[in-house]
N, C-alpha and C positions, 0 to 999 in steps of 0.2 A: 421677105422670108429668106434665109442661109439657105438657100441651095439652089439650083438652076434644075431645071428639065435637061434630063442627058448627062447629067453629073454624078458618077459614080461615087457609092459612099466611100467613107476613107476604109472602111475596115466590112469590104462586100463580104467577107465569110458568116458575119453576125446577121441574125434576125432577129427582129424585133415586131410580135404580135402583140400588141395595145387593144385592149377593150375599155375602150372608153363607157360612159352612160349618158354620152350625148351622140343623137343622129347627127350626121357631115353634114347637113346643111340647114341646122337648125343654129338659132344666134351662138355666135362664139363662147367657147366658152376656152378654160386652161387646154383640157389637149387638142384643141382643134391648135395654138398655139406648139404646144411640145410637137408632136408626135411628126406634124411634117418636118420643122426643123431638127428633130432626132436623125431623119433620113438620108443629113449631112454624113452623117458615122455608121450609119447601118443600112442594111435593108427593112424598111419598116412595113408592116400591114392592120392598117385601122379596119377590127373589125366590128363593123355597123353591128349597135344592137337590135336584134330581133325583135320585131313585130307581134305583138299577139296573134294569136292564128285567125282571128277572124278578121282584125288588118290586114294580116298578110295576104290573105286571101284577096281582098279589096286591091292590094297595091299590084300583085302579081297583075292583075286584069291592069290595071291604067300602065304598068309600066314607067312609072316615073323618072324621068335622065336624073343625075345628080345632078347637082349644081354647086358654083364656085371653085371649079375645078382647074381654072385656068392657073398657069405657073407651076403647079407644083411638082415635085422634081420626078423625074424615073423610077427611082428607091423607096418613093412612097407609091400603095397600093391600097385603094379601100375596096374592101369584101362586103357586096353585100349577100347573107348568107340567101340560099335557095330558100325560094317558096314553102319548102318541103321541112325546113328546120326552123319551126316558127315556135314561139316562146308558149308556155304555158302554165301556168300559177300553180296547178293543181293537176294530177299528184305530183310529187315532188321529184321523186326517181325518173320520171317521164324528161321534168324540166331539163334537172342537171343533167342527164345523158343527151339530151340536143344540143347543150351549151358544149359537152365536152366534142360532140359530135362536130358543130361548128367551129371547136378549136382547131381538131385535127384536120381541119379542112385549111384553115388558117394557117398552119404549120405548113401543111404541103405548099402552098403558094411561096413561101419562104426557102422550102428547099428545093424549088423549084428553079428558083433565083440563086439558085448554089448555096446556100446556107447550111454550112456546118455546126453552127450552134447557135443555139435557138433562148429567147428571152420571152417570157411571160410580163406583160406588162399592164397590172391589175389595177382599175382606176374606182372598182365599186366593191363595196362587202356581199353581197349578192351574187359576183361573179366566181364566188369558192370554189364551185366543185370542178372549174376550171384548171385545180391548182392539183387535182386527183390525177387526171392521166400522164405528171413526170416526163412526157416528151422532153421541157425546156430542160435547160442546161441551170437555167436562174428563172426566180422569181422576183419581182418586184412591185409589192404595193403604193400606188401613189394616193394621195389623201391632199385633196384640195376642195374640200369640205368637211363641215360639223356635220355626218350624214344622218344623226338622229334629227336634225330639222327641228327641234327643238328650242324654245325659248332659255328654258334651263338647261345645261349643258349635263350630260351623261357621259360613264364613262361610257368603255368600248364597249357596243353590244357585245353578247357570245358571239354572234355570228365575225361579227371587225376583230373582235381578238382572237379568233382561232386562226382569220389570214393572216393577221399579222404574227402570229405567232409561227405561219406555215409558210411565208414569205422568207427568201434568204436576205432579202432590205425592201426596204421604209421610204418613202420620201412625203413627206409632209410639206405644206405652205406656207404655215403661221408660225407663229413662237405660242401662242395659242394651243393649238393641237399637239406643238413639240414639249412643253410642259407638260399635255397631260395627257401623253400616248407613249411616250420613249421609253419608257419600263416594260413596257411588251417584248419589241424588237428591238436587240441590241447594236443592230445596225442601220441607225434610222439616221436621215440625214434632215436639214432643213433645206427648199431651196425655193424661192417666193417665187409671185408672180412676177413675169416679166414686162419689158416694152420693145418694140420696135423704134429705138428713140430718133436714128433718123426720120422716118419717118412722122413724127411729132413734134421733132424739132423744125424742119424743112417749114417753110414759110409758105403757106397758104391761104388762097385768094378766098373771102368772106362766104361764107355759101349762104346762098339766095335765098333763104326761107330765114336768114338769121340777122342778114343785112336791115331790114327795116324797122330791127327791133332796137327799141332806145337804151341808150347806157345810163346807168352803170348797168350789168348784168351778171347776173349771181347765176353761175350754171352748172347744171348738171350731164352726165352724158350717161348710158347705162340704163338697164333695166330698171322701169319704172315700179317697185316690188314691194312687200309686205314690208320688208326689215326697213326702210327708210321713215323715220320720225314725222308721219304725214300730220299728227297734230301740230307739231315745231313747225313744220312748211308751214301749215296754212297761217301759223300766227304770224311768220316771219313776214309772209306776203302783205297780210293785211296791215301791220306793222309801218311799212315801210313800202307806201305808194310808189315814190321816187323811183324807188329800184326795179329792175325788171329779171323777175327771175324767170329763166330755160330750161326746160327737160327735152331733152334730145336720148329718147329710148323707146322702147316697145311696154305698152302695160300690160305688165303683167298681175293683178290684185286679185283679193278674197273679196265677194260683196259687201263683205261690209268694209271695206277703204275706198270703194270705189265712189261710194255718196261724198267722201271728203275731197278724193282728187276730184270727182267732178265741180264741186264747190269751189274745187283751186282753177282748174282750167277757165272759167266764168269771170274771175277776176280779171279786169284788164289790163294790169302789172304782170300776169303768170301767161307762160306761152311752152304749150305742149309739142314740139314739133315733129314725133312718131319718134319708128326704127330707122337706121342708116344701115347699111354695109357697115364692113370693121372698115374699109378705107376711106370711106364717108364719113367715119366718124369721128378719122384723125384731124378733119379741119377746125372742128368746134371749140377745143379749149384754149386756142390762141387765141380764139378772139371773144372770151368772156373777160370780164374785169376780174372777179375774181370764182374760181373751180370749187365747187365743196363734194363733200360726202355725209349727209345729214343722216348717220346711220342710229336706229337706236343701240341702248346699248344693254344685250343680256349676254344668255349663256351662250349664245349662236353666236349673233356679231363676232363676242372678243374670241371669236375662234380661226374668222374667217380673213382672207386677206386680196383688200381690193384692188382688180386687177385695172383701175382706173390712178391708183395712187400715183405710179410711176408715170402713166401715160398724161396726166394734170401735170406732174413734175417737167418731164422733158418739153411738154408747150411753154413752160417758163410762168406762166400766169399763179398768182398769188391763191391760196387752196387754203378753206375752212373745213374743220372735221367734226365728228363725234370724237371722244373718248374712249374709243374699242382700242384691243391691247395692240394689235400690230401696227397701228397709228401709234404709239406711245412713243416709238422709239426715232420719230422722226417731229417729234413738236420742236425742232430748232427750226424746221424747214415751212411747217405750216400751222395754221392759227387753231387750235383744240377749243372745242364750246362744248359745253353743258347748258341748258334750257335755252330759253328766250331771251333772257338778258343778253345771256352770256353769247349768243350766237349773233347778238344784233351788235356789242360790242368787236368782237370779232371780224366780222364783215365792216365792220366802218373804218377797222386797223388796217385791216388786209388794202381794204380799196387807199386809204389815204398813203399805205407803203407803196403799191402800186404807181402813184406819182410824186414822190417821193424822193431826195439824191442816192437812196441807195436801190431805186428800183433794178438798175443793171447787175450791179454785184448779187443780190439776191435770185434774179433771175439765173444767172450765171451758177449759184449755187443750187439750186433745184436739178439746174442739169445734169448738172456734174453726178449728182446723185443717182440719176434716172440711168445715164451713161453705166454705172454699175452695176445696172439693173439688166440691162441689154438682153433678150432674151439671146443672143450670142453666145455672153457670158455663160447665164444660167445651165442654157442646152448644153454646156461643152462640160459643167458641174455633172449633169446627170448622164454624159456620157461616159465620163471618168465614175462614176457610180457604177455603170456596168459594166465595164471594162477593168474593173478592179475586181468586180465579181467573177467574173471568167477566168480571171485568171492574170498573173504577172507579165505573160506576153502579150497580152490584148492590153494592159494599161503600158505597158513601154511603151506599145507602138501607138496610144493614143498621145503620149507624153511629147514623141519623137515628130508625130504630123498634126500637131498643134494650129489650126487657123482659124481660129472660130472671127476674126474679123477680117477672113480673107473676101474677095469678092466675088 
């Protein structure tokens, strides 16, 4: 992670309150990523969403520590709001006045840490009425998801278009979403998911549950989920004994996928082997023969942009895909399939490039890619985002103490 415990951000007068809609120590997701390495540049404060009250009520009594909290720098701070500010669906005016209630609590922790100017850092359309009490200096909606969940893609709800219309910028994921949101706010930027790529690139000893599995092996890593082409898996499995395909993720399914993955798990070519850690999980794609992403493809997929692409790229190992749009722009790098044929074709190309005379250069070229990707890079894009927003003195001085690949 960019920044050390005890490492003052480069620009301590800025705040930065992030409302994520994932809890801190649930599986990673984009800002468990952003928001601590933001805190290289700012004072940041992730604040936990709230509980339904009758959770709340539940949690208050166990008291539960966070967890994963080791490393992360001084300038990040997660809020978990009081027992007393717990969420509520119904009525409405009740909700948003706790939400705003728990912002201004959020804020103070920020100027508390000396913050003279303050950043809204909106990651859900739900989170609006957040954007009512004006404390921040700037707003910023982030969108790293298709939040209609939807098969067929829609546009902006009311709700996504009134933020982003009340947002003073944008930051989207995909080329996906930036196609078909940019006409709202006129200052919307794109900036993908990232990688850690040392950290994927660095050479890693076999992990033990993966070692006794026979090659070749077709893998995956990531949540085990609805959007993944489970009829395509099972054909591929049954297809092709020889091979041994891996999912190294947590299931996540609807009952009705769960009869099929269970059908895959049974096979004795397919090996399910859970959730990892995110640091546990960087050892896996080096030592698959070849990485895929067997995603289907609608109006959700081509919107969304996987945070595995880059992390497959910098392990170097040869990557089979679906046909979603943010994959499009990188079929020089890895193998694009539609159906069965076309994915068993694909995987027999991939594996025979794999040993192959230009496996090195190839490899070599993946990285190179992923290296651009560097959540490094990225963070230092979305801090020059709000530092432009502030104002011309805040982007000199981000221009002027430029390190995003210091150490």
């Amino acid at each position: 992670m960019n920044g050390r415990a005890g490492q003052a951000p480069l620009l301590p007068e800025v705040g930065v309150l992030g409302l994520p809609y994932h809890h801190w120590g649930t599986h990673w997701m984009t800002p468990h990523h952003v928001l601590p390495r933001l805190a290289r540049y700012f004072n940041v404060v992730w604040l936990e969403p709230a509980h339904h009250w009758r959770e709340t009520v539940q949690r208050a009594l166990r008291t539960e520590p966070l967890r994963g909290t080791d490393g992360l720098p001084e300038s990040f701070e997660i809020y978990r709001p009081e027992p007393w500010l717990p969420h509520f669906i119904r009525p409405a005016w009740l909700s948003d006045a706790l939400l705003r209630e728990r912002v201004r609590r959020g804020f103070a922790k920020l100027r508390a840490r000396g913050c003279r100017k303050l950043v809204l850092h909106l990651w859900y359309p739900t989170f609006e009425a957040a954007l009512h009490r004006r404390e921040h200096d700037l707003s910023l909606y982030h969108i790293d998801d298709e939040y209609s969940f939807t098969k067929d893609a829609v546009n902006a709800s009311p709700q996504e278009a009134r933020v982003l219309e009340a947002s003073d910028r944008a930051i989207v994921i995909s080329p996906g979403l930036l196609e078909r949101k940019s006409g709202i706010n006129p200052h919307m930027s794109m900036v993908p998911e990232g990688v850690d790529s040392a950290l994927y690139e660095r050479v890693a000893p076999e992990p033990a549950d993966l070692a006794p599995i026979p090659r070749p092996r077709i893998g995956y890593t990531g949540v085990l989920k609805r959007q993944l082409d489970w009829q395509l898996l099972h054909e591929l499995a049954r297809r092709h004994p020889q091979w041994s395909f891996v999912y190294v993720g947590p299931r996540s399914l609807p009952p009705e996928l769960n009869t099929i993955a269970d059908a895959m798990a049974a096979l004795p070519n397919v090996h399910m082997l859970g959730g990892k850690t995110a640091l546990e999980l960087a050892s896996y794609p080096q030592h698959f023969d070849v990485c895929t992403m067997p995603y289907v493809v609608d109006g959700y997929t081509n919107n969304i942009y996987p945070l595995k692409l880059h992390e497959y790229l910098a392990g170097g190992r040869p990557i089979a895909a679906s046909r979603i749009r943010s994959l499009l722009d990188f079929g020089h790098l890895i193998h694009l399939a539609t159906g069965a044929d076309e994915w068993s074709a694909a995987l027999s190309e991939a594996l025979a490039g794999a040993a192959g005379p230009g496996a090195g250069a190839a490899t070599a070229a993946r990285r190179a890619v992923a290296r651009q990707h560097d959540w490094n890079e990225l963070i230092f894009k979305i801090a020059d985002i709000i530092a432009k927003g502030l104002g011309p003195q805040f982007s000199a001085r981000l221009e002027r103490i430029d390190t995003r690949f210091a150490a």
